[in-house]
PDBQT receptor file of N, H, CA, C and O in Angstrom, charges set to zero:
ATOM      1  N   UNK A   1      -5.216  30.330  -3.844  1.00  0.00    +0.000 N 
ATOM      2  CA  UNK A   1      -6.517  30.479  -3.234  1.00  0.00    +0.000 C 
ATOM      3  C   UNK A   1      -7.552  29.662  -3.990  1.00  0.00    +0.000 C 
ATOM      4  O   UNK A   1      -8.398  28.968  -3.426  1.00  0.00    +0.000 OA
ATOM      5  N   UNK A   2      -7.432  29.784  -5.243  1.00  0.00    +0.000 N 
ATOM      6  H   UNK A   2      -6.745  30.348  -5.701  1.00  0.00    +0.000 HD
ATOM      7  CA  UNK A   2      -8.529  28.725  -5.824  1.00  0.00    +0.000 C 
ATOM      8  C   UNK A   2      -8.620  27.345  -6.175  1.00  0.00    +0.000 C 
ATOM      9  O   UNK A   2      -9.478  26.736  -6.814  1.00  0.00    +0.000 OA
ATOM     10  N   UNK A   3      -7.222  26.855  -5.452  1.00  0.00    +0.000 N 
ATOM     11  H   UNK A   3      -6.525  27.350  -4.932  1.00  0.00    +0.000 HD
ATOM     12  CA  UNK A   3      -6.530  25.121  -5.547  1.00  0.00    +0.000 C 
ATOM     13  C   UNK A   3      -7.408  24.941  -4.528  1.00  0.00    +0.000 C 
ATOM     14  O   UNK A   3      -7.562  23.726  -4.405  1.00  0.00    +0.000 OA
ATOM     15  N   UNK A   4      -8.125  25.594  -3.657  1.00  0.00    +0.000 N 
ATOM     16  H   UNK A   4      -8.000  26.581  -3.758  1.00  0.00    +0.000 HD
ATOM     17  CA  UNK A   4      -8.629  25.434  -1.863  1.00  0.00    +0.000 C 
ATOM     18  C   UNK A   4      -9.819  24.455  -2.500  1.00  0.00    +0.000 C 
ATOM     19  O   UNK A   4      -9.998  23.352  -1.985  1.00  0.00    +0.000 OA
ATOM     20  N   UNK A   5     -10.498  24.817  -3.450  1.00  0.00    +0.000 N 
ATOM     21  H   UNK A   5     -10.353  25.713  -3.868  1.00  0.00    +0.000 HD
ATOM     22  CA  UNK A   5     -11.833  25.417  -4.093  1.00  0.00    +0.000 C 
ATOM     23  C   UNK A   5     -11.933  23.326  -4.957  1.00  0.00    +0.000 C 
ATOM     24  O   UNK A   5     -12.885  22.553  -5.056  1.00  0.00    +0.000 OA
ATOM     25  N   UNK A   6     -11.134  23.254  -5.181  1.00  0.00    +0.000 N 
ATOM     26  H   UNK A   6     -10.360  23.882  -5.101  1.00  0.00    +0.000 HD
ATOM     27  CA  UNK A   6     -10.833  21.921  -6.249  1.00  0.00    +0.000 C 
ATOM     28  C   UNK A   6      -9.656  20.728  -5.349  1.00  0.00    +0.000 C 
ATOM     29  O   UNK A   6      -9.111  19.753  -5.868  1.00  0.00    +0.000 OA
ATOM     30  N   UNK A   7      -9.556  21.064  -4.303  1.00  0.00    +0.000 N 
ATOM     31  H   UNK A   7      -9.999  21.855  -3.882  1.00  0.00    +0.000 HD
ATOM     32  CA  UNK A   7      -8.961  19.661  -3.581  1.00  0.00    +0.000 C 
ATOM     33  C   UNK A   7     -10.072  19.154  -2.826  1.00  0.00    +0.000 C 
ATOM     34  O   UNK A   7     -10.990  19.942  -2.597  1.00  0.00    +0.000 OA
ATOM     35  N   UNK A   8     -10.155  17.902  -2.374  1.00  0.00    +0.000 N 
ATOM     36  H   UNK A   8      -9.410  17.262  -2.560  1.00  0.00    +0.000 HD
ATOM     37  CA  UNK A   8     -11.468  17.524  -1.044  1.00  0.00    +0.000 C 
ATOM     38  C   UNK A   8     -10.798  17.038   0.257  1.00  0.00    +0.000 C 
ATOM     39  O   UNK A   8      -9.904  16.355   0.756  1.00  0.00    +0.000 OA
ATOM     40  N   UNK A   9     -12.157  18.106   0.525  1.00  0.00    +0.000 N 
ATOM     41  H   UNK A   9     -12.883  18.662   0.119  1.00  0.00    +0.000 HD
ATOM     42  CA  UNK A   9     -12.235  17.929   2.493  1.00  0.00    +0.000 C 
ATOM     43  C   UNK A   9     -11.942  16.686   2.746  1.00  0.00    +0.000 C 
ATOM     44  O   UNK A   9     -12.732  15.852   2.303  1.00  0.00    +0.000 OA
ATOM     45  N   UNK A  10     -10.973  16.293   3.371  1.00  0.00    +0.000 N 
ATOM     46  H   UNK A  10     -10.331  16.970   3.731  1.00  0.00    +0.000 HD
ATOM     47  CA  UNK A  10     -10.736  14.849   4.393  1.00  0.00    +0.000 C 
ATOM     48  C   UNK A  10     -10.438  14.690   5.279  1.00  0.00    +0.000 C 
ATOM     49  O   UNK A  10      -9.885  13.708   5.775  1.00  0.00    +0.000 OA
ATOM     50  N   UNK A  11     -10.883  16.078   5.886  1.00  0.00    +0.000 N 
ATOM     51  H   UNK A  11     -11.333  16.876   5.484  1.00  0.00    +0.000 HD
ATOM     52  CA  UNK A  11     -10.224  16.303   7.498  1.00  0.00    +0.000 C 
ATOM     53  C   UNK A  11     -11.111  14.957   8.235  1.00  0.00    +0.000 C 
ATOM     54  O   UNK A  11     -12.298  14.671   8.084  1.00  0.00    +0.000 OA
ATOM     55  N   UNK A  12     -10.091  14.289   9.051  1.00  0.00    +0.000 N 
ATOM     56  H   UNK A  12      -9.126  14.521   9.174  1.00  0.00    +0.000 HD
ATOM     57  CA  UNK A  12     -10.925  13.463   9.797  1.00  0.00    +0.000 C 
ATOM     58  C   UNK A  12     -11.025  12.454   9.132  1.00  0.00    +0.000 C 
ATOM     59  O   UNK A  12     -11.022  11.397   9.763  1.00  0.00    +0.000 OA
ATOM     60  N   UNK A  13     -11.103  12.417   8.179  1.00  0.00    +0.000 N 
ATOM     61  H   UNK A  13     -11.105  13.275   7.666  1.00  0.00    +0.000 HD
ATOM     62  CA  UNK A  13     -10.922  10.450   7.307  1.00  0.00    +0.000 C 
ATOM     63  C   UNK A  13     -10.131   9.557   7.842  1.00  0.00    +0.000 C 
ATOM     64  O   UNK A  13     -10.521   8.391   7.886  1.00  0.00    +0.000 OA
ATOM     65  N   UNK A  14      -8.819   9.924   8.375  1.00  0.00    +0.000 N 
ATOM     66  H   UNK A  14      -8.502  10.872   8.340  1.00  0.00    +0.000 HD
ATOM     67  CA  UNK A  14      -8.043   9.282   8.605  1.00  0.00    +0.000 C 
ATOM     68  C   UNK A  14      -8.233   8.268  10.106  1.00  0.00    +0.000 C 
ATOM     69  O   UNK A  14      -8.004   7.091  10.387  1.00  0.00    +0.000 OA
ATOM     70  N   UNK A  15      -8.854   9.631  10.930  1.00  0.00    +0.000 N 
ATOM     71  H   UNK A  15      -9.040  10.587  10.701  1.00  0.00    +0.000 HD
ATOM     72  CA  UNK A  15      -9.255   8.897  12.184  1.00  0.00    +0.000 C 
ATOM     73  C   UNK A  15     -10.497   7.807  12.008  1.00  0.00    +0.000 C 
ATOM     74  O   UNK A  15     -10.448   6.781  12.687  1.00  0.00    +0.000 OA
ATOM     75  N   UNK A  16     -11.480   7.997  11.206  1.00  0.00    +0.000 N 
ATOM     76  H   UNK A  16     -11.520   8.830  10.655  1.00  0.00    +0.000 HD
ATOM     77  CA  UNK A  16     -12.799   7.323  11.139  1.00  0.00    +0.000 C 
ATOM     78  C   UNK A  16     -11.795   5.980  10.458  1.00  0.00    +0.000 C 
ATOM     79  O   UNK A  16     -11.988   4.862  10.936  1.00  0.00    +0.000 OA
ATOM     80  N   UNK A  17     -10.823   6.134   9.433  1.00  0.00    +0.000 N 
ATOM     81  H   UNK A  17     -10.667   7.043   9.045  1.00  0.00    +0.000 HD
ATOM     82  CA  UNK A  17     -10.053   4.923   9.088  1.00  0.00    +0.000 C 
ATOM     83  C   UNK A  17      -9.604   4.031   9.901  1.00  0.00    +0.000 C 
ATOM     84  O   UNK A  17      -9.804   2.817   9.901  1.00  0.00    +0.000 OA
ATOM     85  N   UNK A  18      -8.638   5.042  10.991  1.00  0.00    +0.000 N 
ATOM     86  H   UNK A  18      -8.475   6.029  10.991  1.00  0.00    +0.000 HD
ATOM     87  CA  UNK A  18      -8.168   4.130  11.959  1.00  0.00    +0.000 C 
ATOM     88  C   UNK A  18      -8.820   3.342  13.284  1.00  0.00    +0.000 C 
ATOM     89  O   UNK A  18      -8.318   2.436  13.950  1.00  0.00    +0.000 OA
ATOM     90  N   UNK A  19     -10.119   4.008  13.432  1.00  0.00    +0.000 N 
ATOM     91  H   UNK A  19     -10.527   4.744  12.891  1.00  0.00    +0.000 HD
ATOM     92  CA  UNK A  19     -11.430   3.563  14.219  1.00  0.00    +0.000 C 
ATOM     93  C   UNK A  19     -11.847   2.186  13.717  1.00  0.00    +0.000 C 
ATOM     94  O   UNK A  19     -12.000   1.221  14.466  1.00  0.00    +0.000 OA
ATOM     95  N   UNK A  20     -12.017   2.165  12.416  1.00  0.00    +0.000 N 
ATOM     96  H   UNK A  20     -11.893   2.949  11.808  1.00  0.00    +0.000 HD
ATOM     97  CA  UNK A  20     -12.752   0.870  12.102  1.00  0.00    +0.000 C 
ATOM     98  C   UNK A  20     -11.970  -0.341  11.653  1.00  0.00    +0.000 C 
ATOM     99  O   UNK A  20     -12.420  -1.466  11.440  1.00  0.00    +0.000 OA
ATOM    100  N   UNK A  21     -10.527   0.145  11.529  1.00  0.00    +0.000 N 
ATOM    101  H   UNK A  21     -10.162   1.059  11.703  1.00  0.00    +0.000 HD
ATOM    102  CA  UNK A  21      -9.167  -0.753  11.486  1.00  0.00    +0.000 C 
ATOM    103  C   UNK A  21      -9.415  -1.858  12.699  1.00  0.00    +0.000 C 
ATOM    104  O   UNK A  21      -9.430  -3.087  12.620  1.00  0.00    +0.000 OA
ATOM    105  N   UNK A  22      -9.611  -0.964  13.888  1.00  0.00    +0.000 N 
ATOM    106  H   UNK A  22      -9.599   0.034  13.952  1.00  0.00    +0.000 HD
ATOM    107  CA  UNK A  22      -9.009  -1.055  14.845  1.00  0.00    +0.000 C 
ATOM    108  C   UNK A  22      -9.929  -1.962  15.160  1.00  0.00    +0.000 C 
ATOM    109  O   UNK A  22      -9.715  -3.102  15.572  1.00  0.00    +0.000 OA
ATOM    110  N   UNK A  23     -11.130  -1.362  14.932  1.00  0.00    +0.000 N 
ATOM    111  H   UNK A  23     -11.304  -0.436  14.597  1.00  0.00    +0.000 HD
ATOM    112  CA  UNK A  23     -12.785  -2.731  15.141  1.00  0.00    +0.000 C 
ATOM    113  C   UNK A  23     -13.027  -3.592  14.207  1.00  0.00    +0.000 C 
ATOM    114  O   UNK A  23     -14.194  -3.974  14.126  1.00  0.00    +0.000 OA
ATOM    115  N   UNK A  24     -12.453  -3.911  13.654  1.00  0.00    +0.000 N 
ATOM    116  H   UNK A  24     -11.505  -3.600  13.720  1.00  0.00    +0.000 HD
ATOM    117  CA  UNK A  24     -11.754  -4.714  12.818  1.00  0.00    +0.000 C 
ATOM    118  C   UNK A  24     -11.053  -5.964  13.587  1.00  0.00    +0.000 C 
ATOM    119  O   UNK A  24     -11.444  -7.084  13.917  1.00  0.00    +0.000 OA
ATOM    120  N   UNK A  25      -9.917  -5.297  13.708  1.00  0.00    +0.000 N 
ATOM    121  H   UNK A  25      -9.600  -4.387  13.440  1.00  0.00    +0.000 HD
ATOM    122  CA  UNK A  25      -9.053  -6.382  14.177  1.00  0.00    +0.000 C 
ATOM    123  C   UNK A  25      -9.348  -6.686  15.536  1.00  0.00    +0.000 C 
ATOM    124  O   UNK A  25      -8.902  -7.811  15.761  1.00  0.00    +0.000 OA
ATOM    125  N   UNK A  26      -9.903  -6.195  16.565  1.00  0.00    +0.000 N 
ATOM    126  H   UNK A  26     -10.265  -5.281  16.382  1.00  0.00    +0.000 HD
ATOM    127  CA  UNK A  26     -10.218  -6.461  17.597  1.00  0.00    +0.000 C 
ATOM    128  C   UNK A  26     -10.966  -7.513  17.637  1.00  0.00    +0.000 C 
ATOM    129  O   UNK A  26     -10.629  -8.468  18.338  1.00  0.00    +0.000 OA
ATOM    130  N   UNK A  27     -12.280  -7.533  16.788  1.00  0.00    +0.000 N 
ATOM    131  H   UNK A  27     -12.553  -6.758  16.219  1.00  0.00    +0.000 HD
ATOM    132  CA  UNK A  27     -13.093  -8.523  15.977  1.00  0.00    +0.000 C 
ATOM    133  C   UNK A  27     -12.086  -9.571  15.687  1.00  0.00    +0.000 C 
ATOM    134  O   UNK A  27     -11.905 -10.355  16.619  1.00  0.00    +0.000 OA
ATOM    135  N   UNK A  28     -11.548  -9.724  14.862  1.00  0.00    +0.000 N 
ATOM    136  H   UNK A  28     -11.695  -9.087  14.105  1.00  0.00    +0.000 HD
ATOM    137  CA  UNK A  28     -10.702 -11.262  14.698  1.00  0.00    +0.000 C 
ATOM    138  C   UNK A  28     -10.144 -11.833  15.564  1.00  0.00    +0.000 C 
ATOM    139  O   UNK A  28      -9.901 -13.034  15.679  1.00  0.00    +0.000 OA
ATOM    140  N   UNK A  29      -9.913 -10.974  16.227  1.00  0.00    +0.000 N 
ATOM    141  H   UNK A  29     -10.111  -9.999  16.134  1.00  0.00    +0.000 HD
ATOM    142  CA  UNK A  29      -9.055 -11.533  17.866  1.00  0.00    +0.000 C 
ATOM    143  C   UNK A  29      -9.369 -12.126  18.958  1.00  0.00    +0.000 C 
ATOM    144  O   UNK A  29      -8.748 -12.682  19.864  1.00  0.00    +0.000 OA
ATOM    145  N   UNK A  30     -10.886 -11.820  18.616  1.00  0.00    +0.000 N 
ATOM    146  H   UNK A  30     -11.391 -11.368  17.880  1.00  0.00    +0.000 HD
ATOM    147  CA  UNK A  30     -12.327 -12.028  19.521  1.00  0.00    +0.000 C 
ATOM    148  C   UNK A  30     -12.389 -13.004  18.723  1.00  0.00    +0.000 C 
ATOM    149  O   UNK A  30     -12.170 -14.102  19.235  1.00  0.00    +0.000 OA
ATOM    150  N   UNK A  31     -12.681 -12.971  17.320  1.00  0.00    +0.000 N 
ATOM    151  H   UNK A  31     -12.860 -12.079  16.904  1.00  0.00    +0.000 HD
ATOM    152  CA  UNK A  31     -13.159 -14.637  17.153  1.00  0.00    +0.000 C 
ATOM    153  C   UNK A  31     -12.256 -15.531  16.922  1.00  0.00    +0.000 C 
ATOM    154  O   UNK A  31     -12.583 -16.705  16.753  1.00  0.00    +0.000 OA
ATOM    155  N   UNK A  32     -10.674 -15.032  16.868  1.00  0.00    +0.000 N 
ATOM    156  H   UNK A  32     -10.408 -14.077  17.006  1.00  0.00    +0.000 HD
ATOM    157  CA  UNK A  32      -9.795 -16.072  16.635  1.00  0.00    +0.000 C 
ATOM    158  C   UNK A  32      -9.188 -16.570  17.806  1.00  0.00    +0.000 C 
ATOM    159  O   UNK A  32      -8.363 -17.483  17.780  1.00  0.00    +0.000 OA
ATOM    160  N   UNK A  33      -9.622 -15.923  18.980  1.00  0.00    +0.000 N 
ATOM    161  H   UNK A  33     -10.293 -15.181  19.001  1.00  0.00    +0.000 HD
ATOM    162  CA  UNK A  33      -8.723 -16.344  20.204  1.00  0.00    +0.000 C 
ATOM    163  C   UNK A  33      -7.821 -17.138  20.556  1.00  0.00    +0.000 C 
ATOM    164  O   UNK A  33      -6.636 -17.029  20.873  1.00  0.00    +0.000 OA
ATOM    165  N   UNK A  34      -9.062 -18.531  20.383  1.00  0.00    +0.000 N 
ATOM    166  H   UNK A  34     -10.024 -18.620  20.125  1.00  0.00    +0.000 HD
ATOM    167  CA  UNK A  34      -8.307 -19.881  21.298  1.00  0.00    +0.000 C 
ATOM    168  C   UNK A  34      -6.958 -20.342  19.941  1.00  0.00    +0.000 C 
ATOM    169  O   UNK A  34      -6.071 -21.117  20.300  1.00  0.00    +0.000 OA
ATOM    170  N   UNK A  35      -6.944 -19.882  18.693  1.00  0.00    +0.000 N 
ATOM    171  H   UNK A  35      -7.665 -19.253  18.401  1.00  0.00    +0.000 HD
ATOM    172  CA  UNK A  35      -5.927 -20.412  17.231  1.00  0.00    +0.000 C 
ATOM    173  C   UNK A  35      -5.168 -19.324  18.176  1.00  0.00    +0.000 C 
ATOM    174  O   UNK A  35      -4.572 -19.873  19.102  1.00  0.00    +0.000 OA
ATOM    175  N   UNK A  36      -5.089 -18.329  18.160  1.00  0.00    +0.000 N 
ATOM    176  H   UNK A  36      -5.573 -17.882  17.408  1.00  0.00    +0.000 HD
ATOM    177  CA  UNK A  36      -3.801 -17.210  18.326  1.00  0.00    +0.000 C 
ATOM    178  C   UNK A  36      -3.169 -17.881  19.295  1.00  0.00    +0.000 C 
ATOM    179  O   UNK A  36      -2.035 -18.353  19.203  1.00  0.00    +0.000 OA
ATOM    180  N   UNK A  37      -4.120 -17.950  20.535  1.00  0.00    +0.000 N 
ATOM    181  H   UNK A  37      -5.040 -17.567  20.609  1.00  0.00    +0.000 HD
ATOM    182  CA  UNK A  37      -2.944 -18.168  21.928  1.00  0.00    +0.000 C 
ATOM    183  C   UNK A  37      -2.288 -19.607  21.616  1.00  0.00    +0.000 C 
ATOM    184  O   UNK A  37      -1.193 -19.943  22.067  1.00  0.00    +0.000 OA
ATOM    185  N   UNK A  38      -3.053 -20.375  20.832  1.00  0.00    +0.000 N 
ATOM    186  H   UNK A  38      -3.943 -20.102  20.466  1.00  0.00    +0.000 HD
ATOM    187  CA  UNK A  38      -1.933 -21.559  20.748  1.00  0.00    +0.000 C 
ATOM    188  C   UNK A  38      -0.703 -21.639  19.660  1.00  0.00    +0.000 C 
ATOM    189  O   UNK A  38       0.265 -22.338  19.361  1.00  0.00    +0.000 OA
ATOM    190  N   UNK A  39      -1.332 -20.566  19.313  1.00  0.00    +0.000 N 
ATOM    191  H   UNK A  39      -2.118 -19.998  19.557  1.00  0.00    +0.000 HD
ATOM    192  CA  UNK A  39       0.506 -20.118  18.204  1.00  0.00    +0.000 C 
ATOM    193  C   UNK A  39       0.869 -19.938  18.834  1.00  0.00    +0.000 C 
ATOM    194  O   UNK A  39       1.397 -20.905  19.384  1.00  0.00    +0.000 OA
ATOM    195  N   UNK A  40       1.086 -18.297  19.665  1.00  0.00    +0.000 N 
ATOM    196  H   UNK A  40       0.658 -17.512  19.218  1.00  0.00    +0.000 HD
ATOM    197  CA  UNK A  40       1.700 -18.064  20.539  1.00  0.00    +0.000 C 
ATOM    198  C   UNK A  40       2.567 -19.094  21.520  1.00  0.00    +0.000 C 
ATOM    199  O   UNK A  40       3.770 -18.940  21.731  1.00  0.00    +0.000 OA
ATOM    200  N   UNK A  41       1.795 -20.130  22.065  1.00  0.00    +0.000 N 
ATOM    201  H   UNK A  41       0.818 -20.255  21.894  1.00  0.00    +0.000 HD
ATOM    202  CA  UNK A  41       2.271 -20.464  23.165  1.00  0.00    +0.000 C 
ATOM    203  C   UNK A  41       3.177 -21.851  22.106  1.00  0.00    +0.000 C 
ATOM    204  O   UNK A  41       4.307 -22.172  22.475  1.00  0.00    +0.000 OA
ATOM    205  N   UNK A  42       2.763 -22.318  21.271  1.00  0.00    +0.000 N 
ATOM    206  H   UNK A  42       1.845 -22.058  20.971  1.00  0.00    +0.000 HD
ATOM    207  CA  UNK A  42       3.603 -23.001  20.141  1.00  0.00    +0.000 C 
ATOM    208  C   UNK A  42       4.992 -22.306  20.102  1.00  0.00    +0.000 C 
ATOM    209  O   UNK A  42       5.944 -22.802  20.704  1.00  0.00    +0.000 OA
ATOM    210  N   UNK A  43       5.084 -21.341  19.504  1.00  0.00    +0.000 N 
ATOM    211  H   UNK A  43       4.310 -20.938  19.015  1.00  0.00    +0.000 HD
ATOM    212  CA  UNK A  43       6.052 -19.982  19.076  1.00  0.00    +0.000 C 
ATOM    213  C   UNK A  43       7.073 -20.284  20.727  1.00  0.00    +0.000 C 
ATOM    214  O   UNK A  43       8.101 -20.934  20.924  1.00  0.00    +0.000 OA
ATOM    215  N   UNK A  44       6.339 -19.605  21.499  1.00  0.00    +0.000 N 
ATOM    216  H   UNK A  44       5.505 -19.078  21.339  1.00  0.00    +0.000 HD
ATOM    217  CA  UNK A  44       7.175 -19.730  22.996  1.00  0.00    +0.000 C 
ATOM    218  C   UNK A  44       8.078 -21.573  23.421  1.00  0.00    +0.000 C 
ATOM    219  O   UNK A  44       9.102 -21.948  23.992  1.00  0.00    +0.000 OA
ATOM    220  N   UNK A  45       7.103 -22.097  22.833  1.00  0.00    +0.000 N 
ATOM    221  H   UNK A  45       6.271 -21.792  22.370  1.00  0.00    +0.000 HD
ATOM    222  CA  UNK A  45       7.818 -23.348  23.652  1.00  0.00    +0.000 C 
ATOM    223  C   UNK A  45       9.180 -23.367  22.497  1.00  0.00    +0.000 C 
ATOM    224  O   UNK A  45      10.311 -23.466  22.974  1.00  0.00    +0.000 OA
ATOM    225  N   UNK A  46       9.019 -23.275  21.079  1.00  0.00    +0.000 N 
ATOM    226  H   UNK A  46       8.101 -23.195  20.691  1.00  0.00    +0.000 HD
ATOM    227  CA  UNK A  46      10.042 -23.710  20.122  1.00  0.00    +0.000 C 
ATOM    228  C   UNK A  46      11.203 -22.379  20.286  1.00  0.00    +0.000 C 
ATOM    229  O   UNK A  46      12.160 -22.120  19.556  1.00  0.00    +0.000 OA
ATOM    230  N   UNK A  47      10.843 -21.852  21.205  1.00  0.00    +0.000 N 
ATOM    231  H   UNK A  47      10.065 -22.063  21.798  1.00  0.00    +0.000 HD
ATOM    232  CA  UNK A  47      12.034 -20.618  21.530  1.00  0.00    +0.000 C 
ATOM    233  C   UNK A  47      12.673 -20.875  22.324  1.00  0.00    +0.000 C 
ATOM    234  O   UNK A  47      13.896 -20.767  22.237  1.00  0.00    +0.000 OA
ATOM    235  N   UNK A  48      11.792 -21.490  23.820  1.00  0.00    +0.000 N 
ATOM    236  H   UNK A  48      10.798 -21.579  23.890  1.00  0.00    +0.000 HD
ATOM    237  CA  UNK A  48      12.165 -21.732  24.596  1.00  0.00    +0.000 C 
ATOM    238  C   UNK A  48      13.351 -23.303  24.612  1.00  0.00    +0.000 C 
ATOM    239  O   UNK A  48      14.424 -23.324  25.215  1.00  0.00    +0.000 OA
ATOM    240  N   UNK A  49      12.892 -24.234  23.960  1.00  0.00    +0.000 N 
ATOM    241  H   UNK A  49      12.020 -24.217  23.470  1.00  0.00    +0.000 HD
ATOM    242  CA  UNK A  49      13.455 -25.206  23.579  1.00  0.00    +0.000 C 
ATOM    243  C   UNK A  49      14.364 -24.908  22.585  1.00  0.00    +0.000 C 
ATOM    244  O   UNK A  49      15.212 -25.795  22.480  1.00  0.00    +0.000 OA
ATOM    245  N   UNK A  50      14.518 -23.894  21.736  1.00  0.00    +0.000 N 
ATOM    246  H   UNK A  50      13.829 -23.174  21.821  1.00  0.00    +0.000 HD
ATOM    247  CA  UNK A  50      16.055 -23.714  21.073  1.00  0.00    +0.000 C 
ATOM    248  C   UNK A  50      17.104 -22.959  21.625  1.00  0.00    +0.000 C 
ATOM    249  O   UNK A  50      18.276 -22.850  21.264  1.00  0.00    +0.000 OA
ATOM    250  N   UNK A  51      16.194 -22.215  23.006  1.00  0.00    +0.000 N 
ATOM    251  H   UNK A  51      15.242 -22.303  23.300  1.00  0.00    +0.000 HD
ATOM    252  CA  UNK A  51      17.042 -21.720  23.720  1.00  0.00    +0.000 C 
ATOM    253  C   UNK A  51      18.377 -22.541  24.531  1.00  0.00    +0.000 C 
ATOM    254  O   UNK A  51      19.604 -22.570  24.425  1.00  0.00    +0.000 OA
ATOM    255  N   UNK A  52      17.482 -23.074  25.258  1.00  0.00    +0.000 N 
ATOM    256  H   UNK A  52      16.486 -23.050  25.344  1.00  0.00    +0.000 HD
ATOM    257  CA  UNK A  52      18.246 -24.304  25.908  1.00  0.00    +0.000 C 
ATOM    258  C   UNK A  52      19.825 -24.720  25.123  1.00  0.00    +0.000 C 
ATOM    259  O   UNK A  52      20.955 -24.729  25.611  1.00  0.00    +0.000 OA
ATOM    260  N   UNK A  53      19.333 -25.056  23.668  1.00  0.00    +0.000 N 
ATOM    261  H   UNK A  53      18.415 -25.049  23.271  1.00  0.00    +0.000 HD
ATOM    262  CA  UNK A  53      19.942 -25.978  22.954  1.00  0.00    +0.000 C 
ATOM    263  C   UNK A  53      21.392 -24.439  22.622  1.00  0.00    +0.000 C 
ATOM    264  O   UNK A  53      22.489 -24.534  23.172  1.00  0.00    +0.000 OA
ATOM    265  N   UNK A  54      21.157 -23.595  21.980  1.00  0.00    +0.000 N 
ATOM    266  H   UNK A  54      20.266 -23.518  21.533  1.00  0.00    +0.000 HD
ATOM    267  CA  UNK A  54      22.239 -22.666  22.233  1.00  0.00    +0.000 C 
ATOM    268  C   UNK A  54      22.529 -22.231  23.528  1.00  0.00    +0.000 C 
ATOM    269  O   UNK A  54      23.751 -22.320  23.650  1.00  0.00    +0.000 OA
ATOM    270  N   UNK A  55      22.102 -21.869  24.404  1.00  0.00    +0.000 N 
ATOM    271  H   UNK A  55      21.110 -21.796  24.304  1.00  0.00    +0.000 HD
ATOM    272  CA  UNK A  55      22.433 -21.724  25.518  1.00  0.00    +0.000 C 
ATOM    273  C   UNK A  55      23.938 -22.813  26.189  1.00  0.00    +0.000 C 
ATOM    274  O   UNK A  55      25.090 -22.520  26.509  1.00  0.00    +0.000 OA
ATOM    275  N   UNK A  56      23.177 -24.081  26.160  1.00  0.00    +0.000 N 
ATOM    276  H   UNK A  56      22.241 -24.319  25.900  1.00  0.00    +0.000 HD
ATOM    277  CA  UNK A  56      23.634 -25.241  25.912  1.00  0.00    +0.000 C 
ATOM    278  C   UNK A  56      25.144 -25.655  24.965  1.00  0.00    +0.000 C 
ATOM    279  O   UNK A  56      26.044 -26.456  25.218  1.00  0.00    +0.000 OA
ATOM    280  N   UNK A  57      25.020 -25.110  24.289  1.00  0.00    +0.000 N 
ATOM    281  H   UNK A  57      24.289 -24.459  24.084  1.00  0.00    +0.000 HD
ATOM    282  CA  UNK A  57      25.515 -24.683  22.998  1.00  0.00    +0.000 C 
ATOM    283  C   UNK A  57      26.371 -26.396  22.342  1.00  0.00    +0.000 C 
ATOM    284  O   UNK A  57      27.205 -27.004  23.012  1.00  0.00    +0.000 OA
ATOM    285  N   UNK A  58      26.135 -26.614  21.670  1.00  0.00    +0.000 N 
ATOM    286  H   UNK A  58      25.457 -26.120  21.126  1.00  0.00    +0.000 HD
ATOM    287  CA  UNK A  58      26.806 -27.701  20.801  1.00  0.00    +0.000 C 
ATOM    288  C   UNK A  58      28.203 -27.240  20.815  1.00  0.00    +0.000 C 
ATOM    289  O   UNK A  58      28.640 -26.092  20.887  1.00  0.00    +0.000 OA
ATOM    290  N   UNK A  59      28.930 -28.583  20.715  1.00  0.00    +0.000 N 
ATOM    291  H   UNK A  59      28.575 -29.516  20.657  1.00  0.00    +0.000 HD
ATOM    292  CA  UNK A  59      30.764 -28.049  20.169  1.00  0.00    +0.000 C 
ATOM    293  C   UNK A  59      31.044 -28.040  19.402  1.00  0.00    +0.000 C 
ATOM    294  O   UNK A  59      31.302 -29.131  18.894  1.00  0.00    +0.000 OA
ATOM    295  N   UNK A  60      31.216 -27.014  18.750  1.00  0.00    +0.000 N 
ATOM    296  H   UNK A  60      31.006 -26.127  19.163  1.00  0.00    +0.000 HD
ATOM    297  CA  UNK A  60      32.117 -26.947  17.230  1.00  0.00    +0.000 C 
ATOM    298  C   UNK A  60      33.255 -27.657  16.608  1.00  0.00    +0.000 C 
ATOM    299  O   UNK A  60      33.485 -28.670  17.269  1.00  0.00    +0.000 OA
ATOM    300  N   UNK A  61      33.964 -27.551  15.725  1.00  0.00    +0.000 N 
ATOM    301  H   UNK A  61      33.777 -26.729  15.188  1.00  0.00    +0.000 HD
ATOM    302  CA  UNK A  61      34.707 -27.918  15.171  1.00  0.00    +0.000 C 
ATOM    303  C   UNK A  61      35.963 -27.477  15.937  1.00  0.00    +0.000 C 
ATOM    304  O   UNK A  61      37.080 -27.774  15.513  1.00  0.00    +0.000 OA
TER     305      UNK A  61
């Protein structure tokens, strides 16, 4: 009963944490836009083009 008395209240920290995480990164995403989608679409083509190539598949030994 008296450990109650000497730990701290943090009910709810966690959410106000994950609130401003979240506005956070939403924020970078907003200002990083047009860099992301051209990774992305970078990322997609070099998938798509190694796809092919296994798909495709080279002959082994």
């Amino acid at each position: 009963m008296y450990w109650r008395m000497f730990t701290p209240q943090v009910e709810g920290v966690g959410i106000i944490e994950v609130i401003l995480i979240l506005v956070i990164v939403i924020g970078l995403v907003l200002i990083f836009k047009d860099e992301i989608s051209a990774i992305v679409e970078q990322a997609f083509e070099a998938i798509t083009g190694d796809s092919g190539e296994i798909i495709g598949g080279s002959e082994g030994p």
